[in-house]
Residue, then its C-alpha position, 0 to 999 in steps of 0.5 A: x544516543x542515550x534518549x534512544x537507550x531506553x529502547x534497549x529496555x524495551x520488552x517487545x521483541x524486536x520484530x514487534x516493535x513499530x519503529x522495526x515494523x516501519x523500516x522492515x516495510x520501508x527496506x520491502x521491495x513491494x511496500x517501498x515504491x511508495x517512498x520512490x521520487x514522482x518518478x520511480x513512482x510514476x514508472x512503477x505504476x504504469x509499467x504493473x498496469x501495461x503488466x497486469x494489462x497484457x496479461x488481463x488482454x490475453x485473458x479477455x480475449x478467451x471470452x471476447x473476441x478482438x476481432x469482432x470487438x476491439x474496443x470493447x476488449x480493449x475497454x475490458x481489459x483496462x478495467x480489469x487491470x485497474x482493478x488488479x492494481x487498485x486491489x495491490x495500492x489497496x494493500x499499500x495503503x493498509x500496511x502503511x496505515x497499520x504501521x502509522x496506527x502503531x507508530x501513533x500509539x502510546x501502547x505496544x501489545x505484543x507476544x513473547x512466544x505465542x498468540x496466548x500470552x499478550x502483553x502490553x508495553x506504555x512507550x516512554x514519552x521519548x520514544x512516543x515523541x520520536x515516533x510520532x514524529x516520524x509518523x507526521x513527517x514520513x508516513x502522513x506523506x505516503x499514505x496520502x500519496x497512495x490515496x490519490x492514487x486509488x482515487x485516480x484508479x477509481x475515476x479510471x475505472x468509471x470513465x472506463x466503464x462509462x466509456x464501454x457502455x457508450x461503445x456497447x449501445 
């Protein structure tokens, strides 16, 4: 505990510090799914997407009738949703790599009351060691976990597509 008391003489205000930063996102009800096991994971994935797609097939089916073309609504309302999910794993990923960036950083700028009076504050080489340790073993881990799965969105979204266009012809 005394390596860690020279964080009480921190001048960054608590909710600017990266460590704070990491475990506010970490205790957040959207940011956290990513920390979950395969599958809570796995789950969560899946039932946003069957979300994401009733809601994308209802409004798929104002423009194009389901009657008329069933596959082809069914293909469009897929994509649709795949897109809406890779824009919310999008998100995922920015926030975490900004908390990596920060974590990673041996210099912390913050304000102490506003946008006009910036500063800078070199982090002691304990709290740098502690953080950038975190950063390999707990962030590294899911932000590539988060970019599989956008490559996975991805390659959805073009068999999809491929796939609408060959039911199209």
């Amino acid at each position: 505990m005394k390596k860690l008391n020279n964080f009480n003489l921190c001048p960054v205000p608590r909710e600017q510090r990266p460590f704070y930063e990491y475990i506010n996102r970490k205790k957040s009800i959207l940011l956290s799914w990513v920390k979950l096991n395969e599958n809570g994971y796995t789950t969560n994935f899946f039932f946003t997407l069957f979300v994401i797609f009733t809601f994308s097939f209802s409004l798929i089916n104002l423009f194009v009738s389901f009657s008329y073309y069933p596959v082809e609504s069914i293909v469009l309302s897929f994509v649709f949703s795949l897109l809406i999910e890779s824009l919310l794993y999008l998100n995922f990923f920015l926030g975490w790599t900004y908390i990596g960036r920060r974590l990673v950083q041996d210099k912390v700028v913050y304000e102490e009351s506003g946008w006009y009076d910036g500063k800078i504050w070199i982090k002691p080489t304990i709290i740098l060691r502690h953080e950038r340790l975190l950063y390999h073993y707990q962030l590294i881990p899911l932000i590539n976990r988060i970019k599989k799965t956008l490559q996975l969105i991805l390659l959805s979204i073009v068999i999809l597509v491929c796939t609408f266009f060959l039911f199209l012809y």
